[in-house]
C-alpha positions in Angstrom: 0.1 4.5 -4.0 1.4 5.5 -1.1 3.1 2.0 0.7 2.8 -1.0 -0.2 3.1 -4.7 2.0 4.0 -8.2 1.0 1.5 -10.2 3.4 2.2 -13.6 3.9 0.1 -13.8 7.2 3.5 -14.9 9.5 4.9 -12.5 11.6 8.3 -14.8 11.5 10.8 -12.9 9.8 8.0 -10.6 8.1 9.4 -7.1 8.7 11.4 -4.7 5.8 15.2 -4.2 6.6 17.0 -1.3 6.6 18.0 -1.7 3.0 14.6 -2.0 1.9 13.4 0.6 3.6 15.5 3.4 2.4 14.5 2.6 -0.8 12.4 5.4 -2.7 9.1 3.2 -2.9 9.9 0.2 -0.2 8.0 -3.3 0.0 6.8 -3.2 3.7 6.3 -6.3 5.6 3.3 -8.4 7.7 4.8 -6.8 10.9 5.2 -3.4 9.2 1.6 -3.2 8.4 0.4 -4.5 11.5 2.8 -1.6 12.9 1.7 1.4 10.0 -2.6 -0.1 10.2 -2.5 -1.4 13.9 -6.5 -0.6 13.0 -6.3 -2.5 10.1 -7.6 -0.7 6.8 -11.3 0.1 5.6 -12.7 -1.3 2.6 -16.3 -0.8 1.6 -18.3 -4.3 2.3 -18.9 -4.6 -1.6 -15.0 -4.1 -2.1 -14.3 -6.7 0.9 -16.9 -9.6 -0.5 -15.4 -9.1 -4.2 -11.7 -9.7 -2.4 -12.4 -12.6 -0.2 -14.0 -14.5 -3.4 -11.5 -13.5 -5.4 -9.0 -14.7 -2.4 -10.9 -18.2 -1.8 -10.6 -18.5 -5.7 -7.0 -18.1 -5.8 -6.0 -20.3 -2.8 -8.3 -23.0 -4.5 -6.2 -22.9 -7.8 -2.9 -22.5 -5.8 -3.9 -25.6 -3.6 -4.8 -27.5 -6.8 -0.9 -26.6 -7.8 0.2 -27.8 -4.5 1.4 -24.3 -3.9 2.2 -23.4 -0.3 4.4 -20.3 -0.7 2.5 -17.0 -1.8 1.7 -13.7 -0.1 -0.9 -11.3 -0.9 1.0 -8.0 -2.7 -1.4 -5.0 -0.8 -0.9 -1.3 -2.2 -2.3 1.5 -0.1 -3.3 4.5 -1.0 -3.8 7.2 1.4 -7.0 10.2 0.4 -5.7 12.3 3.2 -2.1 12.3 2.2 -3.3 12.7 -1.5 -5.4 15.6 -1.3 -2.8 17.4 1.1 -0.1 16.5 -1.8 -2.4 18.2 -4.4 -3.1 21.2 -2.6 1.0 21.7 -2.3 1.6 20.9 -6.0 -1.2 23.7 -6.8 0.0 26.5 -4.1 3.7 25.8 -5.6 2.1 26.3 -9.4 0.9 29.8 -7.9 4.0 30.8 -6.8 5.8 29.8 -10.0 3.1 31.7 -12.0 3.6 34.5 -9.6 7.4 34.4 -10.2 7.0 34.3 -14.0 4.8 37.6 -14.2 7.3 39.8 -11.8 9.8 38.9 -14.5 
């Protein structure tokens, strides 16, 4: 996974701090997304019906809890940024194994 956001669907106070940030695997914000996906993200109409039942399921049993406060936890993880990070882990196994046999 390559970020991941909080979504609360406010914009009030909805954006990582510094602190947050520099972490190693940060918890990005509603603003942050809306800043990193100004497109928003693609998801494959099956993939999009099965999450907005799933949604309208969850907000029924969290309204019948008289729960207000919840966010959505969204992980993305980016194909392009994937395969380009495999291709370096495999060129830098070549070069080790190169390495080894000259010793």
């Amino acid at each position: 996974m390559h970020q991941k956001y909080d979504l609360k669907g406010s914009t009030y106070k909805r954006k990582a701090n510094k602190y947050e940030r520099q972490k190693q695997s940060p918890t990005y914000k509603d603003l942050d997304f809306i800043e990193h996906h100004p497109e928003g993200i693609y998801l494959e109409m099956e993939t999009y019906n099965a999450l907005i039942k799933t949604m309208q399921r969850d907000c029924r049993v969290l309204e019948s809890f008289k729960i207000m406060d919840y966010s959505l936890l969204v992980g993305v993880h980016n194909l392009d940024q994937s395969a380009k990070e495999k291709e370096e882990r495999h060129r830098m196994q070549a070069e080790q194994a190169a390495l080894e046999q000259l010793q």
